[in-house]
Structures are given as C-alpha cells and as structure tokens.
FIDOLUM-280525 format. One record per residue (C-alpha): residue in three letters; z, x, y. Coordinates in nm, 4 decimals, always signed. Layout:
N
   res         up       east      north
   Ala          Z          X          Y
...
END
This chain:
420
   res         up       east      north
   Unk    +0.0000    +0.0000    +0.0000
   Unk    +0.0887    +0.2368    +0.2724
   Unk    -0.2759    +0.5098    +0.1573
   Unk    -0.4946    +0.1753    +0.3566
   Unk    -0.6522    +0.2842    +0.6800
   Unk    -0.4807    +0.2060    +0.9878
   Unk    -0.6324    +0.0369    +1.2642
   Unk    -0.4345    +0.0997    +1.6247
   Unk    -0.4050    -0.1441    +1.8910
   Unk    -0.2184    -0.1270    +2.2231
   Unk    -0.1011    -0.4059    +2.3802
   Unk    -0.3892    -0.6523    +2.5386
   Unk    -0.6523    -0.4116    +2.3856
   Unk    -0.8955    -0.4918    +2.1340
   Unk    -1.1138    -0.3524    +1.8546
   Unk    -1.3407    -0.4823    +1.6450
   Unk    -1.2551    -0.4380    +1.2511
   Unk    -1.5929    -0.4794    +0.9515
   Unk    -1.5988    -0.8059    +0.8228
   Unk    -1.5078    -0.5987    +0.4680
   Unk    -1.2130    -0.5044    +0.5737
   Unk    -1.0789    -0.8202    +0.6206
   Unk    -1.0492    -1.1058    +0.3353
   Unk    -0.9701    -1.4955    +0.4170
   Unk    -0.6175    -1.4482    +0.3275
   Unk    -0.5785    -1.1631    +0.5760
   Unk    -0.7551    -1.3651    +0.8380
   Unk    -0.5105    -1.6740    +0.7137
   Unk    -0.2523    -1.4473    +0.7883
   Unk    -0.3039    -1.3013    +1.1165
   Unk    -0.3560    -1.6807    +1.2460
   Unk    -0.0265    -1.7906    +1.1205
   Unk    +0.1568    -1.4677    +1.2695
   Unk    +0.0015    -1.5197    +1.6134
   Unk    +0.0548    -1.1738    +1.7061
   Unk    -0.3140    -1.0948    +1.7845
   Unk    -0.5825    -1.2614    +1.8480
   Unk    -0.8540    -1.3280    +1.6344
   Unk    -1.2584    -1.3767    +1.7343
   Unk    -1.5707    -1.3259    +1.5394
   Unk    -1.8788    -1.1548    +1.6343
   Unk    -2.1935    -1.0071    +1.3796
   Unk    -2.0321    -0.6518    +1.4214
   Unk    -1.7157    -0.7716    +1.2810
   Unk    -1.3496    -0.9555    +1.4027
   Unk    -1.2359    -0.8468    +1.7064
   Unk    -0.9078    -0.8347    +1.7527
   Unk    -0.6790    -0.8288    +2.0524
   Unk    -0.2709    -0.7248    +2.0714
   Unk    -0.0519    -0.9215    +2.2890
   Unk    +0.3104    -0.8668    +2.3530
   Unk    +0.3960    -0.8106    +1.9555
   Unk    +0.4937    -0.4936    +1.8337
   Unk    +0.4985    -0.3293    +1.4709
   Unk    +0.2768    -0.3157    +1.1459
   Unk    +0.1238    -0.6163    +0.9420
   Unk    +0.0460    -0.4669    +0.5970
   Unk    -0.3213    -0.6513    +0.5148
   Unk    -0.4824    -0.6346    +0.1613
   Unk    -0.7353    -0.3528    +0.2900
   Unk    -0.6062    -0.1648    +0.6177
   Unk    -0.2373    -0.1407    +0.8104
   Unk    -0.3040    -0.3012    +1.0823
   Unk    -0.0526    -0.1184    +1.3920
   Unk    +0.0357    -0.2745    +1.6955
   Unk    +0.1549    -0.0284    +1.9515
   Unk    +0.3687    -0.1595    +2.2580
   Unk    +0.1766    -0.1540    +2.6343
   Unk    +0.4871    -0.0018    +2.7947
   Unk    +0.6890    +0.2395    +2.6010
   Unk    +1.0610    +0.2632    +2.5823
   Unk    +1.1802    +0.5360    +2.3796
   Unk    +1.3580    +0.4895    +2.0314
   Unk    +1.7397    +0.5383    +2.0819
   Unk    +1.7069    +0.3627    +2.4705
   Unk    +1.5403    +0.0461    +2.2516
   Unk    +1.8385    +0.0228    +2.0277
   Unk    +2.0768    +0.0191    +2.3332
   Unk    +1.8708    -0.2752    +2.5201
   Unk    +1.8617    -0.4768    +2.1336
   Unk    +2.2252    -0.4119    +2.1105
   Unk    +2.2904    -0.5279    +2.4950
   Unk    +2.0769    -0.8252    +2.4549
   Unk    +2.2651    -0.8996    +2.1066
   Unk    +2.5442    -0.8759    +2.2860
   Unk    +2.6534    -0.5810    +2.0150
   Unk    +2.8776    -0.3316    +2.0290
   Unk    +2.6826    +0.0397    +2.0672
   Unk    +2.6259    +0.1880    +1.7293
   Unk    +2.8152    +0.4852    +1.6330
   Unk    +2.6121    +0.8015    +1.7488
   Unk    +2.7294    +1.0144    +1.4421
   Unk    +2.5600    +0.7830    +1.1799
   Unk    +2.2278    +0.7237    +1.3685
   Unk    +1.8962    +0.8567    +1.2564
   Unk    +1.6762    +0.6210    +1.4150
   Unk    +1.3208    +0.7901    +1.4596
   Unk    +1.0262    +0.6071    +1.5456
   Unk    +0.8301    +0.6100    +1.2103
   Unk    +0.5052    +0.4833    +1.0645
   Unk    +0.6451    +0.0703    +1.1728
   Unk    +0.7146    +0.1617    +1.5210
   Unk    +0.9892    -0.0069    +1.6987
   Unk    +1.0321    -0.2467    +1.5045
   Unk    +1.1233    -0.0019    +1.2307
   Unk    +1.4446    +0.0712    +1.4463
   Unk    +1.6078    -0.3088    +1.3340
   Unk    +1.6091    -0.1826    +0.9554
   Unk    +1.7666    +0.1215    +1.0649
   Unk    +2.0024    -0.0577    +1.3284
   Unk    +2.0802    -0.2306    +0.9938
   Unk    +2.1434    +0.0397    +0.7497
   Unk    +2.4266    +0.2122    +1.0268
   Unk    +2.5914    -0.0718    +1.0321
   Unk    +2.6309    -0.1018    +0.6939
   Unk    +2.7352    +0.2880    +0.6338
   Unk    +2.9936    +0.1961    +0.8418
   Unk    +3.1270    -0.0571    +0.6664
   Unk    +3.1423    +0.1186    +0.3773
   Unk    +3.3269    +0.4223    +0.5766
   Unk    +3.5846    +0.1485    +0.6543
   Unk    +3.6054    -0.0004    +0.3095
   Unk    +3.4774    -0.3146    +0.1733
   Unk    +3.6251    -0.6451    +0.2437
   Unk    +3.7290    -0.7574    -0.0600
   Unk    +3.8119    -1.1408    -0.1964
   Unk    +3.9053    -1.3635    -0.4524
   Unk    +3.5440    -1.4712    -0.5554
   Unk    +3.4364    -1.7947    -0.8421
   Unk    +3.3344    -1.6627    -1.1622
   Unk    +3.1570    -1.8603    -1.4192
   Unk    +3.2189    -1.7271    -1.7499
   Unk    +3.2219    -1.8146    -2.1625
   Unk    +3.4991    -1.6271    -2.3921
   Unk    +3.6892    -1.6996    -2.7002
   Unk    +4.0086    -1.7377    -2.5511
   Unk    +4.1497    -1.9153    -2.2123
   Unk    +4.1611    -1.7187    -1.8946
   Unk    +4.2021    -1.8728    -1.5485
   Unk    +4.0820    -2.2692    -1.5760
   Unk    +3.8835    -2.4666    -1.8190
   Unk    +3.5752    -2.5889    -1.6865
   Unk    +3.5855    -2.9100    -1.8193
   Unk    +3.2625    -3.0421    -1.7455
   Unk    +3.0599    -2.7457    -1.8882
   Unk    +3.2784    -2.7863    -2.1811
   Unk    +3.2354    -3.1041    -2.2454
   Unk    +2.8248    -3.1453    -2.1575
   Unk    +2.7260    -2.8000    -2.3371
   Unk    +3.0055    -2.7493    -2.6084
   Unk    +3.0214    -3.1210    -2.7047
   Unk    +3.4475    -3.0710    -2.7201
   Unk    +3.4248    -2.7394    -2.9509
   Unk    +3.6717    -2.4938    -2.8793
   Unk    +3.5737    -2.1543    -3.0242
   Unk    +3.3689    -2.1157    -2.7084
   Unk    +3.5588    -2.2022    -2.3884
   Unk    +3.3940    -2.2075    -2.0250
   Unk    +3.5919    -2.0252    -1.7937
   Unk    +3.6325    -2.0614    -1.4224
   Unk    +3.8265    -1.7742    -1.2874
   Unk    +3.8780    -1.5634    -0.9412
   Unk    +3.8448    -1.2287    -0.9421
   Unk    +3.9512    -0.9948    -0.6280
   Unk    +3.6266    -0.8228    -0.5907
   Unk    +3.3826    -0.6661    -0.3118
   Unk    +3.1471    -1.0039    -0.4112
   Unk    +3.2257    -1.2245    -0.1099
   Unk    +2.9455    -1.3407    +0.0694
   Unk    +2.9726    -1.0961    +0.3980
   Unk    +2.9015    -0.8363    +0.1402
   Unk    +2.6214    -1.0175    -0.0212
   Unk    +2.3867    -1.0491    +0.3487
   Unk    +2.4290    -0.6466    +0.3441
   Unk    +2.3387    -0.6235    -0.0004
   Unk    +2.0570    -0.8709    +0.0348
   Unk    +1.9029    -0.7377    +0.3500
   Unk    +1.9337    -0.3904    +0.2623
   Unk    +1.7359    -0.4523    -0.0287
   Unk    +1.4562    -0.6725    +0.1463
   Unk    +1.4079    -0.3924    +0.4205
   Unk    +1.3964    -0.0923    +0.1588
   Unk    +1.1096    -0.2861    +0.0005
   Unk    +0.9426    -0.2964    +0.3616
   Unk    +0.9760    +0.0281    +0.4847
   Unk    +0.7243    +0.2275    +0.4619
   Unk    +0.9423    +0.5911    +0.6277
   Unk    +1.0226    +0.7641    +0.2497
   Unk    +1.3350    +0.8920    +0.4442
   Unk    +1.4966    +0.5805    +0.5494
   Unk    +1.3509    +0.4008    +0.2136
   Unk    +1.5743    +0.6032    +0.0059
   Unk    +1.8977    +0.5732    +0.2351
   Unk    +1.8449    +0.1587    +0.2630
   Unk    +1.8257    +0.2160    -0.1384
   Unk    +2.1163    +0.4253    -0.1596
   Unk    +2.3307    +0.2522    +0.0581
   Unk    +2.2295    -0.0902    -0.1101
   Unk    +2.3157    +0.0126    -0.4240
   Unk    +2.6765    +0.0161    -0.2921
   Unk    +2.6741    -0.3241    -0.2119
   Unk    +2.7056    -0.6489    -0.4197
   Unk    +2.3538    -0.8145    -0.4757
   Unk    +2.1876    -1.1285    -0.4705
   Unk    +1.9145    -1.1996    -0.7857
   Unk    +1.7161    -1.3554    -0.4678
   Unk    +1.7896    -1.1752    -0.1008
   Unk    +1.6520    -1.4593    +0.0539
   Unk    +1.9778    -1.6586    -0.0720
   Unk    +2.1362    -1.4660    +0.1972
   Unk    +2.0080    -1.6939    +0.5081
   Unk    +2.1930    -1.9955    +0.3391
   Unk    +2.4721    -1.7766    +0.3070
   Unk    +2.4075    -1.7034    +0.7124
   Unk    +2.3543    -2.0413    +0.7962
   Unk    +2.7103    -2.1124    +0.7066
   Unk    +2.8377    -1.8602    +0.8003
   Unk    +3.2490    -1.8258    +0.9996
   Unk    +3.4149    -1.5164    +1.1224
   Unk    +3.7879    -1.4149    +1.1451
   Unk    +3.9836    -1.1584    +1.2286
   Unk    +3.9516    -1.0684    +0.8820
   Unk    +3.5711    -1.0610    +0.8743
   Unk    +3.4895    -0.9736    +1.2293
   Unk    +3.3815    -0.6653    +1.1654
   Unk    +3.0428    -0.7814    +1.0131
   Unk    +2.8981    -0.9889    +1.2221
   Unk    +2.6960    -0.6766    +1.4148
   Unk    +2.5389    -0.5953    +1.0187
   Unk    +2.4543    -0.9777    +0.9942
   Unk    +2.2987    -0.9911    +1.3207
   Unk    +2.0469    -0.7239    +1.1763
   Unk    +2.0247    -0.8481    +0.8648
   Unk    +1.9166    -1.1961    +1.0030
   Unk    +1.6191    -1.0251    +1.1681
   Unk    +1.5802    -0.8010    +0.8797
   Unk    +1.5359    -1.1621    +0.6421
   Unk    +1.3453    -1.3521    +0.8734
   Unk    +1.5683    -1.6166    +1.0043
   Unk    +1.5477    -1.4982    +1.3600
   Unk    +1.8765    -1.3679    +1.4450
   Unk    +2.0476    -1.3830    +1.7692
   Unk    +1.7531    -1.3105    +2.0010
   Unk    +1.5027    -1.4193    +1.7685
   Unk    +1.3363    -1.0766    +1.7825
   Unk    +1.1634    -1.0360    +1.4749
   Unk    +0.9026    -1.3156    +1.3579
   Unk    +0.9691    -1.4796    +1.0013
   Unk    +0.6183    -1.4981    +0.8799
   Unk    +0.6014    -1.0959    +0.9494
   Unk    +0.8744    -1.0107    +0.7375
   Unk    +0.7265    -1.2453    +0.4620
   Unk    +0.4171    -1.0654    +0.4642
   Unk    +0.5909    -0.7352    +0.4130
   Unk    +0.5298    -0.6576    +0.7585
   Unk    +0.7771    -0.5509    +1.0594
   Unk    +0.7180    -0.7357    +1.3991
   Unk    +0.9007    -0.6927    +1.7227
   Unk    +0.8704    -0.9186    +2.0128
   Unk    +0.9184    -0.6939    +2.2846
   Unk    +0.8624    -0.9710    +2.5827
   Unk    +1.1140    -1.1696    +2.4357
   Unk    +1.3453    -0.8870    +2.3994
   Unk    +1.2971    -0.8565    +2.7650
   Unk    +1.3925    -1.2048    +2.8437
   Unk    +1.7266    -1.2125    +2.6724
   Unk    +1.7757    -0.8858    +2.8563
   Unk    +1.7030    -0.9629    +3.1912
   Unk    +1.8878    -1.2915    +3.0812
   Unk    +2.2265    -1.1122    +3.0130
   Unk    +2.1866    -0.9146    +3.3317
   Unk    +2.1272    -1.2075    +3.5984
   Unk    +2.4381    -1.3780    +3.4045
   Unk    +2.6652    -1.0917    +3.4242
   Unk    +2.6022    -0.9852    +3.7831
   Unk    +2.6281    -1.3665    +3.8709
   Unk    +2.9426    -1.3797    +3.7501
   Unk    +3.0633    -1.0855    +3.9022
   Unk    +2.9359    -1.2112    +4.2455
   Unk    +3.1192    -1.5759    +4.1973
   Unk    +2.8143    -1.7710    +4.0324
   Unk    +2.7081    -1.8980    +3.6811
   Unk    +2.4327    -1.9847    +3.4822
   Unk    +2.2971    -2.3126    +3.5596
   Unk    +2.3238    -2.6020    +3.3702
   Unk    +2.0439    -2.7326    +3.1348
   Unk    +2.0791    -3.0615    +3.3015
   Unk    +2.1260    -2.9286    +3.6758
   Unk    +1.8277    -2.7249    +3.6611
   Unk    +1.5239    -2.9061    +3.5924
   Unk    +1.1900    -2.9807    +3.7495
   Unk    +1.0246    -3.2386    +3.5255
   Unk    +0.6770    -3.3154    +3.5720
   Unk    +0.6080    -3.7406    +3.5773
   Unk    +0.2680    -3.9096    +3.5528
   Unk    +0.1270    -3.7342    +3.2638
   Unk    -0.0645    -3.8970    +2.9240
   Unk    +0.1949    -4.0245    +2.7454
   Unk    +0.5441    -4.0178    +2.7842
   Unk    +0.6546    -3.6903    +2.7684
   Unk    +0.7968    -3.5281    +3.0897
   Unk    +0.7986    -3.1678    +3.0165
   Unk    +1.0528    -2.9344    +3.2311
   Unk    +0.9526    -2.6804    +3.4452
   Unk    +1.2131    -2.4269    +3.4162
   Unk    +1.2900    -2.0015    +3.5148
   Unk    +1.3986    -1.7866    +3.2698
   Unk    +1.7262    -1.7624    +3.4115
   Unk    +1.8739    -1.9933    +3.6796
   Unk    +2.1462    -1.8898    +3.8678
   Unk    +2.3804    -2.1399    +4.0664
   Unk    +2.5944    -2.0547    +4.3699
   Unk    +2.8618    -2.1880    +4.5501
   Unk    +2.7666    -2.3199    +4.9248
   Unk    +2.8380    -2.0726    +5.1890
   Unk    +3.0791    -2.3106    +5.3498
   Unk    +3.2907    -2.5728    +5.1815
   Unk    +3.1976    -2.8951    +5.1653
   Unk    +2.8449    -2.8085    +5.2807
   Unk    +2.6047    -2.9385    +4.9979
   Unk    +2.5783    -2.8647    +4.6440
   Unk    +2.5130    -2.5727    +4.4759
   Unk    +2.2536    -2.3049    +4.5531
   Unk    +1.9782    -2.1970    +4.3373
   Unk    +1.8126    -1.8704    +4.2246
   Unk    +1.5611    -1.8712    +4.0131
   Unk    +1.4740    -1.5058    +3.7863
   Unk    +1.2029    -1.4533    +3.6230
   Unk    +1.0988    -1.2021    +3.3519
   Unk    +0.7951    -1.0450    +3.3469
   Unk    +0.6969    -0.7480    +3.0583
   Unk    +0.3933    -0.6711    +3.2741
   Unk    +0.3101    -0.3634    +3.4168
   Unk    +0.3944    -0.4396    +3.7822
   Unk    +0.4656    -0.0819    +3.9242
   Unk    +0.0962    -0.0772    +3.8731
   Unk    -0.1112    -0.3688    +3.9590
   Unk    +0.0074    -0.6928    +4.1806
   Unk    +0.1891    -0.9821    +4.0713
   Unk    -0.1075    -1.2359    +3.9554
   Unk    -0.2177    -1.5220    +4.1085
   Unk    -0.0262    -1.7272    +3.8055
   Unk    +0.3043    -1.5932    +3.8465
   Unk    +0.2800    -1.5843    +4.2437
   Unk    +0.2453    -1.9602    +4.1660
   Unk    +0.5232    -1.9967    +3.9462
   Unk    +0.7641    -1.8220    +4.1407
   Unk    +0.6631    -2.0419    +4.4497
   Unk    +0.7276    -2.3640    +4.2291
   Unk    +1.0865    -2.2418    +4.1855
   Unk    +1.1611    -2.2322    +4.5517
   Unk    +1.0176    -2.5114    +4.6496
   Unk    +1.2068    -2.6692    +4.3815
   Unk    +1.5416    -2.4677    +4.3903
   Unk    +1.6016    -2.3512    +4.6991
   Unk    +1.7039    -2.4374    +5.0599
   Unk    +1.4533    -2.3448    +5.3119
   Unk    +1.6423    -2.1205    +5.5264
   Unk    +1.6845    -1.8972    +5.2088
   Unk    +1.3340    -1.9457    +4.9926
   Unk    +1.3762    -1.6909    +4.7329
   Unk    +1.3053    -1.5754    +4.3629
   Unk    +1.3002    -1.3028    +4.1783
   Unk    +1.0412    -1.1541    +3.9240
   Unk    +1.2235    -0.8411    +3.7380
   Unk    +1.0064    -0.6577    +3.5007
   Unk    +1.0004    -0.2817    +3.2972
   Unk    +0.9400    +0.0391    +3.4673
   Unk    +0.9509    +0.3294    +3.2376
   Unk    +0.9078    +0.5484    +3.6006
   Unk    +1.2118    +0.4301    +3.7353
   Unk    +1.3135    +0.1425    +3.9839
   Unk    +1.1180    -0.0233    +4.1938
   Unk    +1.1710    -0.2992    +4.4411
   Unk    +0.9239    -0.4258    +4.6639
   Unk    +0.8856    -0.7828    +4.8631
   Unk    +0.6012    -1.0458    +4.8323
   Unk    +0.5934    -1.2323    +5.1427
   Unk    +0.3569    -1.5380    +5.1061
   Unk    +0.2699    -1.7310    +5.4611
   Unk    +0.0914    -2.0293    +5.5229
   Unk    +0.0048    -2.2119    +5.8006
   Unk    +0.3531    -2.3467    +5.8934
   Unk    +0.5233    -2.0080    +5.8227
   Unk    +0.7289    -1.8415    +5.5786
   Unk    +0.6537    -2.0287    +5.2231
   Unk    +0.9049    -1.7882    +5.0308
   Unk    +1.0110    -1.4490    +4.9179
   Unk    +0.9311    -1.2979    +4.5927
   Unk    +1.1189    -1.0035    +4.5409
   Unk    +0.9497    -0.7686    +4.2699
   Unk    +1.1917    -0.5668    +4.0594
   Unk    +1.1242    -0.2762    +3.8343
   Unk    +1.4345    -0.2071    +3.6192
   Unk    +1.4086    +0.1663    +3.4783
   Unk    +1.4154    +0.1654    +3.1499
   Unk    +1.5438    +0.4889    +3.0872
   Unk    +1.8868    +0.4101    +3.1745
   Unk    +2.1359    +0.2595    +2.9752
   Unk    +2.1050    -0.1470    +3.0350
   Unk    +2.3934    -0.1776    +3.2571
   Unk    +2.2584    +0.0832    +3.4975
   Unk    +1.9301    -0.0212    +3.4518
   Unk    +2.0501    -0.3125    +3.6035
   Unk    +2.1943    -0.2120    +3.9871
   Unk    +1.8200    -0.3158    +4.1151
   Unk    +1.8687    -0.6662    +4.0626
   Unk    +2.2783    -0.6554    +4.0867
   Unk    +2.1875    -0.5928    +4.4564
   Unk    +1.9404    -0.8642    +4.5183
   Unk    +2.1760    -1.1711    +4.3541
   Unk    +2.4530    -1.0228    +4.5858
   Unk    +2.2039    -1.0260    +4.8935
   Unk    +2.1423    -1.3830    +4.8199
   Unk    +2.4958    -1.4713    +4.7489
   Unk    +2.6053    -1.3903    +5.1021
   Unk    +2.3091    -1.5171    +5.2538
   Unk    +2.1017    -1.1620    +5.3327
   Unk    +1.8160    -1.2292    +5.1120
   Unk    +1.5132    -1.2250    +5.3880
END
C-alpha cells in the first residue's frame, strides 16, 4: 500500500491525474470525503485541494494533500491542544515529526504520548464483568445462561464474576485506538511504537466498539486523567472528537485527514472568548445573536451568524442592551492579497446587524506564519463611514496565547469605546 505513486497537491491547486489511475471506487471515494474536488476532462480528473490536509490511500496512487499555509509540527500540536482545550503534552515523551501523512499524522502521535503516559502513571484498574463456564461455582450463577444453554445440568455452571483488572473501558479506547492508528500509519517508526505501546493495553476484538464506549462516556476524579488520550483517540476512530478535526470517512478509508480551517475556527474561537472575558464580556447567546433571513422558498429561515460573537456591557448603565462584536475567521492568506469582495460583504452584514453606529466594527483574524499583522479596512459610501474591518494576522509561530495579543488589543479597544 504505501510503494503507490504519490500525487501532491497544495491547497486550492490542482492537477490532473490519468483516468488509469483512478477506479470508480476511488472516484466514489473522493466524492464522499469532500476534501478535493473532482472534474473530468479527456486528459484525465483534475483535481483541486481545498482547506483539507493529509493522505487518502486510493487503490492505485497516495493521493497527498499539503496545507496552503504552513505551521510547523510541534507549534500545530500546541494550537490542537489549545483549541482542545488540553493540557500541553509532556516534552520528554514527544517525537512528533512530520512524516509521510503530514499533519495530520501528528493526532496519532498526540495519541500514542498520551497513552505512554498513562502507562508511566499506572493503569487504572477496576472490578470488570466476566462471563465465564467452569466445573465448580465462583462469584454468581448466571441463571439465565444456565437455564437456556445447560437445560438445568450442573456439571457445567455459567459464571458471572468481577475481576480487579486493567479491562475497564478507559483502558479499552487506548487499546482500541492505538490499534486502529498503527494500522494507518504509514511512518515504520511510529508504527512500531503505536504497536508496542498497544500491546500494553487491554483490547477490543472490534476497535470501533470503542466510540460506543465514548459515547457514554463519564469522568471522575478517579478517571480524569484520560480524557486528553480519549480526545485523540476520538479523532483517531472517526467520531470527530472535540473540535471535530479529523473527518470520519478518512479514517475509514485508511486515510488521515486534518481540517486545518476548522482547526482555525475553534482557535480563534477560544481566543475571542478568553480575552472577552478578561475584558468583562462573554460569548453571545445562540438566541441573542441571530440574523435570520425571512421571505425565502419554503419555510426555513436560515441564521446568519459570525464565527464568534462577542457581547458587551453598555458603556453606561442603563443605556441599552448589550453591545456586539462580531469575529470572524479566515485561513486565507491575507498578509498577501486583500480581503475579497465576499468576506468584505460578510463582515459588513455583521455591523449592520450587530452593532451601534457610532462604533461599526468587526473583526476578520486570520494565520500569518510572518508574524502579526494588523491593518484597517475602511469602507465609505455616500453617507459616510459604513464600518471598520479590522484585518488581523495572528503569528503562528508563537505559542497560542501569545499569538493572541493582536486581537486581545482590538476587543479591549472596542470594549472602552476606542475602536475607530
């Protein structure tokens, strides 16, 4: 599987791939991930990249999806973690080079140090249900197994019994999603440690089990400890995870996928929340934040809504309600080229529909692997001022609190009223 030719795409760039190198189940494929685009011409299928990055594993070439802007491996890891809202990993167990998969290659090994260190610390171990047949009578009778398989013979006995054992179900995800990312890495190095460390853990007979076991998943003081390893090992199995970072149909097809842009967003998210707080303000309400769009086919009124809405008090009591700020996150290039006409239009909507005249502002906050930039979009009309859009390059070479002073200081200029 991994001796197929590669083909290389960069974000937003195409190529065009043989016709013989791609079969109707690859083509079925690449439609139902969505992570390039797909159009036929008589040279071939041309294929495009969008925001997705990683390797799709096709029946006759690797297909590698290289992100447009580059953040390097270990700074990745720290803006996953930040957006997970994770705990740094410990620096002495990392190894997490950018292989063969690319970034997305780092959530395996994000995976595998979390679980080393939970072996370091010592399994949690707990009385676990075992289902078992013997001669004599150990623990309780299962009397309904008895009764429907042994027809009331007693030189067999079904046992139920607990045994105090590493088997509990925390152990099991690790176990399970170790396994499933071994069998999809396709670094020889990091395929033997997820095999090695796996082999320490208690196993499923199918990993995918383990997202039932996720889906019901509740955390203690006693179990704490796991929930960064299950927040990898729900992207690792496909069911999303926190942030929703890796896509499930990837993972099914034995390939790795990373969503960089929406990485971004729950980024940018966590940033505008924390330096709102800090500043006196708060998320916005789903139901205080809305612009809902009437008069359409049918009766669906679909909402119109930033990535992140911030709400502030008044600048006087009992002046009016609350005061809007609408962010917006871009993974565009925009140290580079101009904001485009479509988001110049979006940002507009949101001041028109969030905010006060005498302060018409939003912010558009996107990656700059330079370093910072801030610049302002002033857009006029005849009557005057229409609104600000303030144009923030966080530099993604810092760690993501850092990274984040840019738009710390533009929330605070609008909080006391010094945003034009």
């Amino acid at each position: 599987m991994h001796d197929r030719p590669e083909v290389v795409l960069t974000g937003f760039t195409s190529k065009t791939v043989p016709h013989s190198r791609l079969s109707e189940e690859d083509l079925k494929k690449l439609r139902e991930l969505k992570a390039v685009s797909i159009s036929g011409n008589r040279h071939g299928y041309a294929l495009k990249a969008g925001d997705t990055s990683g390797v799709i594993q096709l029946s006759r070439v690797r297909l590698v999806l290289q992100p447009k802007l580059p953040v390097e491996g270990r700074r990745l890891i720290h803006w996953l973690c930040y957006a997970n809202r994770q705990p740094e990993p410990n620096e002495t167990l990392r190894n997490w080079p950018i292989g063969r998969d690319g970034y997305a290659g780092l959530v395996p090994a994000a995976l595998l140090n979390e679980c080393r260190q939970l072996l370091e610390q010592g399994l949690r171990r707990d009385y676990v249900l075992r289902r078992s047949v013997d001669t004599t009578l150990r623990g309780r009778l299962d009397v309904e197994a008895q009764a429907t398989r042994c027809y009331g013979a007693v030189n067999r006995l079904h046992l139920q019994t607990f045994e105090y054992e590493d088997g509990s179900w925390e152990n099991l995800v690790c176990g399970a999603a170790l396994t499933v990312a071994s069998q999809r890495s396709t670094d020889p190095r990091q395929t033997q440690m997820l095999l090695e460390t796996a082999a320490r853990f208690p196993t499923l007979r199918q990993p995918m089990e383990a997202l039932s076991l996720l889906a019901r998943a509740q955390y203690t003081q006693l179990n704490l400890h796991y929930r960064p390893a299950h927040a990898w090992a729900r992207m690792v199995l496909g069911g999303g995870g926190v942030t929703d970072l890796l896509n499930p149909y990837g993972n099914g097809a034995k390939s790795l996928l990373l969503r960089l842009d929406r990485l971004w967003e729950n980024v940018v998210q966590r940033m505008a929340v924390d330096a709102a707080t800090e500043l006196g303000g708060r998320a916005a309400r789903m139901e205080e934040g809305k612009i809902v769009t009437s008069g359409g086919i049918g009766d669906r009124k679909p909402p119109f809504r930033p990535d992140v809405l911030m709400a502030f008090p008044p600048l006087a009591e009992g002046t009016g309600q609350s005061r809007f700020l609408a962010v917006d996150a871009k993974y565009k290039g925009y140290a580079e080229k101009n904001v485009d006409s479509t988001d110049r239009h979006q940002l507009l909507t949101y001041i028109v529909g969030y905010t006060d005249p005498d302060h018409p502002v939003a912010l558009v906050v996107y990656p700059s692997p330079q370093g910072a930039v801030h610049r302002n979009l002033r857009i006029e009309g005849p009557r005057g001022l229409m609104g600000i859009i303030k144009v923030l390059g966080l530099d993604t070479r810092l760690a993501p609190k850092d990274a984040a002073e840019p738009l710390r200081r533009s929330m605070a200029a609008f909080a006391s009223a010094n945003s034009l």
